[in-house]
N, C-alpha and C positions, 0 to 999 in steps of 0.2 A: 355275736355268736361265740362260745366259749366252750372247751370241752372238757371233761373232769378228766384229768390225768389217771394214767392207771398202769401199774407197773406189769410186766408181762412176765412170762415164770423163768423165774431166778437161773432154770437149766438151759435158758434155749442155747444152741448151736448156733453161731452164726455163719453161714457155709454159703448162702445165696445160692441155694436149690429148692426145689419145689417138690411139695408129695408127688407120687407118679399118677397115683388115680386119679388127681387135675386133670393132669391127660388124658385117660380114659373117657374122661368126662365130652372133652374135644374129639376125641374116637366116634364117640356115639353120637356126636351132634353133626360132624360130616355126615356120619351114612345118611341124615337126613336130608342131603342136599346130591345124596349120590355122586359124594366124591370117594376117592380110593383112601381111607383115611392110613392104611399100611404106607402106601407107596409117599406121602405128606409126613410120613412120621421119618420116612428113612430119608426123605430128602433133606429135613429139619435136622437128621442125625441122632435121631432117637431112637431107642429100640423097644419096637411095639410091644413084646413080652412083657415089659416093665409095668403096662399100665393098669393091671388088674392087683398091685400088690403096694398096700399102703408104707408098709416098709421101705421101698424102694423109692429113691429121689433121683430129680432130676435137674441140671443147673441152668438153673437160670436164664442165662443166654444162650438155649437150646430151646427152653419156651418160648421165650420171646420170638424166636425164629419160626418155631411152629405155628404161635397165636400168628403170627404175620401173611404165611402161606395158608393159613385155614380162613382168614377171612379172605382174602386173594382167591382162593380157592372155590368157595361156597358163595362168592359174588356179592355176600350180605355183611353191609357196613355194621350194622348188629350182631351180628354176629355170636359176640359175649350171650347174650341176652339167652340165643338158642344153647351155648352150652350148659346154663344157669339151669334151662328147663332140664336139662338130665342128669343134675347132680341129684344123689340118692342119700340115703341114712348112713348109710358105708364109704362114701366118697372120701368123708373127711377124719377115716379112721372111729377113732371112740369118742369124736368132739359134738359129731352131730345125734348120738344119742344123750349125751351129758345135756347137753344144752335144752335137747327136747324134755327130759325128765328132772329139767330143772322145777323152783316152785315157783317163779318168778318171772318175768320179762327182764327186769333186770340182774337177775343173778345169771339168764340164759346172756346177757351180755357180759357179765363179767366173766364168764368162763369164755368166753369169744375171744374174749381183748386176752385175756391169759394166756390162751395156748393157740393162739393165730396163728403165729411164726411156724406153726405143725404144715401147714399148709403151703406156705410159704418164707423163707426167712427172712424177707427184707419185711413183711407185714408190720405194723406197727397200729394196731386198732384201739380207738381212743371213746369209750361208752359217754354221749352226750344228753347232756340235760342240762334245759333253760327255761324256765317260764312253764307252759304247756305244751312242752315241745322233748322228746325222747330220738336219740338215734345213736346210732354209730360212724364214727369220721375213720377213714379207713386212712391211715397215715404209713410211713415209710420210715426205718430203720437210720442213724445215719448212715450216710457214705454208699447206699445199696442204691444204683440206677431204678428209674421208675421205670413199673411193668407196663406190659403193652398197653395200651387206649380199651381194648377185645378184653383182654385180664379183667382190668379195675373192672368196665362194668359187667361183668360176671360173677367179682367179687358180691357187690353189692344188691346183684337182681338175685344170687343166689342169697344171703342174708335173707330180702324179703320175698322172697317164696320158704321158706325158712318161718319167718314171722307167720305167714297167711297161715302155716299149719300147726303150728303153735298157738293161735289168736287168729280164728277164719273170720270174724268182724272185725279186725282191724285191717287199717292201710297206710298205706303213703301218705304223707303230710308233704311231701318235695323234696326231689333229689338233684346234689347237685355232683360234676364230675369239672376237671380241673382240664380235660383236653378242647379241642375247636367242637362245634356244631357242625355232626354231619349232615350230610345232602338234604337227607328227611328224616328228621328228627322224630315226627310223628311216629313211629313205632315205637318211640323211646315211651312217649306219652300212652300210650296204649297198653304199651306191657304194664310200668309202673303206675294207671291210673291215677295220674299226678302231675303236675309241673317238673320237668327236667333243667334243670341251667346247666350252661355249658361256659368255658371257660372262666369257672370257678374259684374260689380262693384254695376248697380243698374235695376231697371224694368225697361224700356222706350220704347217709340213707336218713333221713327225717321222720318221727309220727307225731301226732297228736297225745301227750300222754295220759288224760282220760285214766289217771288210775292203771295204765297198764304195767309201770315197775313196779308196781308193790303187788297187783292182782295174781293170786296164784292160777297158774297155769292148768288146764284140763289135763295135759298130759303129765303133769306131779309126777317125780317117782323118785324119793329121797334117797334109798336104797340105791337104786338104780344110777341117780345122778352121782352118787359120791363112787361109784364103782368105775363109772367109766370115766371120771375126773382120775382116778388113780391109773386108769389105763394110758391118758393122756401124760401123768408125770413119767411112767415105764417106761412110754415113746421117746419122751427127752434124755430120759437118762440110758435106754438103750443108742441111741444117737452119739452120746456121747462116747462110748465105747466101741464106737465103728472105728475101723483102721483109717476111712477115708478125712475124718474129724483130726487123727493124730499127722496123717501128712500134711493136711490143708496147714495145722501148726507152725508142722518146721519149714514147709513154705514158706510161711509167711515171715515165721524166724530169719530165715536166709534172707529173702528178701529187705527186710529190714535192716539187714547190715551189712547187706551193699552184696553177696552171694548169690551166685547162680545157683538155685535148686537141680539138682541133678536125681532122678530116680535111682542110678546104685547108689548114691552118697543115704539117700535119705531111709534104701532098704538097709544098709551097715547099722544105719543109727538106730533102725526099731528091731534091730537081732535079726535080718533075717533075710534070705532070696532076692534077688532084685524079681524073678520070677515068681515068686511067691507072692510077693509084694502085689504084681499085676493081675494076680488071680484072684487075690480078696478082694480088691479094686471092685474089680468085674465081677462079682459076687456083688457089691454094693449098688451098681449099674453106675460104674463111674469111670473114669478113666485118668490116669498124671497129668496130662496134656489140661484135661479139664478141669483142673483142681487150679494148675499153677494160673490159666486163662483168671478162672473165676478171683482168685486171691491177687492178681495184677489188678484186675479192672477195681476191685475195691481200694488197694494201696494208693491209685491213679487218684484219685476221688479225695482221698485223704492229702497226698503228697501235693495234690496240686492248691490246695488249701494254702496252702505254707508262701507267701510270696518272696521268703526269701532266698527258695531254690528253683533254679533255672529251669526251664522246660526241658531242656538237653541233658541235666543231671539229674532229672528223673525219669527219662527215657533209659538212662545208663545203669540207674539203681535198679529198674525193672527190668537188665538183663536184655533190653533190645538193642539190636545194634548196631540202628541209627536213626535218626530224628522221627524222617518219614515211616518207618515201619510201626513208630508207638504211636504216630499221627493216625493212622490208619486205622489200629488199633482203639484207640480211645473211638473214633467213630465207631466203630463195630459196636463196642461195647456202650457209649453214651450217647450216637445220635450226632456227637460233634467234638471237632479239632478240640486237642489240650487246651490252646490258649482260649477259644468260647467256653469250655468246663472251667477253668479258671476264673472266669469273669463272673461266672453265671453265681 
């Protein structure tokens, strides 16, 4: 199985935050299990306001925590599945109208694999085609921890619920996802009217291709598609002009050479307030704290690559200080001790 590479747009941000309306999306799938989806958000540490506004991200390892407490929560090992059913045309900003008003199945994939990282940053989506066979392999960025088990297949049930209304006679051909087989799979099969495998080589949604990448799409709308393809480049490029994009920088600047980021050091270096500085922050729905988290956990990832620097002198580079406190840390953020990230 083989997938056609495909380069993603030239402006993403790499930040390892998530649109906020993911969320919302998670919002609306609680109520249906009648949990308190506020009081999940604030215990996750996220702030419920955020999720109604596409503008607005949220990092990463705040999702992870809430995808975690919403299946915990809602009792359903599927969970993904039920958020999947409440994403909407607006969920995903101007991607899920581009896509719809594509002329194509496959053009509605290449605008996918393009501006993914809208959605997510670590996303890295890969348009597949072999034989009689069409899909999308839904891949990872380097150095970006993988999303929760709940995530990916939401990713994907969202894609083909997606598909069905775009092309209501088409289906699954087989999907596969890369974590264990839960308890009872069977819903997985149900939802997707299709074979599921589990502990996979990678995430992908599969069809039968039957002419669907070249066949134009009922919903066409040329006009249309190139308008909110330009909405989608506005999105990157307004991104990039967020104040939180230029800290996350000299974060990382700092950290790279061996410096403790400090919030007054880094408000002197952008002209302005260490106050100031925390209030566009929080205009962004972000916080310093959260920036410099997100930009360790990635350097960790990178640095530990390297087997020629000691586990302790990149706890030290990172500014922890000492062994155990980056030990901890690297769990939080990957699941497992430096030296298993290391190996792995």
């Amino acid at each position: 199985m083989t997938t056609m590479p495909h380069q993603p747009n030239n402006k993403v941000v790499l930040q390892n935050t998530t649109m906020a309306t993911w969320a919302g999306a998670i919002a609306r799938a609680l109520r249906t299990y009648a949990v308190d989806d506020r009081r999940l958000f604030a215990d996750a540490g996220i702030d419920h306001a955020l999720v109604n506004n596409p503008a607005q991200r949220i990092p990463v390892a705040d999702m992870t925590r809430l995808w975690n407490l919403a299946v915990s929560a809602s009792g359903d090992p599927a969970f993904g599945l039920a958020v999947a059913r409440q994403v909407n045309l607006t969920t995903f900003h101007a991607l899920g109208v581009a896509a719809m008003a594509s002329a194509s199945v496959r053009e509605a994939g290449d605008l996918i694999c393009r501006f993914a990282s809208m959605i997510s940053d670590g996303i890295a989506m890969q348009f597949h085609q072999q034989g009689d066979e069409v899909g999308l392999v839904l891949g990872m960025h380097p150095d970006y921890p993988r999303f929760a088990d709940a995530s990916v297949e939401a990713v994907l049930a969202s894609v083909y619920l997606i598909a069905k209304q775009l092309v209501p006679e088409s289906g699954a051909k087989h999907i596969t996802l890369q974590h264990p087989c839960p308890s009872d799979p069977e819903n997985y099969q149900q939802f997707f009217q299709c074979p599921v495998s589990f502990n996979a080589a990678q995430d992908g949604i599969y069809g039968a291709l039957d002419g669907l990448a070249s066949a134009t799409l009922p919903s066409s709308s040329p006009q249309l598609a190139r308008a909110n393809a330009a909405l989608c480049e506005d999105y990157f490029s307004d991104r990039q002009n967020q104040i939180s994009a230029r800290v996350r920088s000299l974060i990382t600047r700092d950290l790279e050479q061996g410096v403790s980021p400090a919030l007054p050091a880094i408000a002197s270096t952008l002209a302005m307030s260490e106050r100031k500085l925390q209030r566009l922050l929080r205009e962004e729905g972000i916080q310093f704290r959260d920036l410099l988290d997100d930009v360790r956990a990635v350097l960790a990832r990178q640095l530990l690559a390297n087997d020629a620097l000691s586990i302790g002198r990149i706890a030290e580079q990172l500014g922890f200080d000492s062994l155990s406190s980056f030990t901890r840390a690297c769990r939080r953020w990957h699941g497992v001790p430096p030296r298993a990230l290391r190996q792995s």
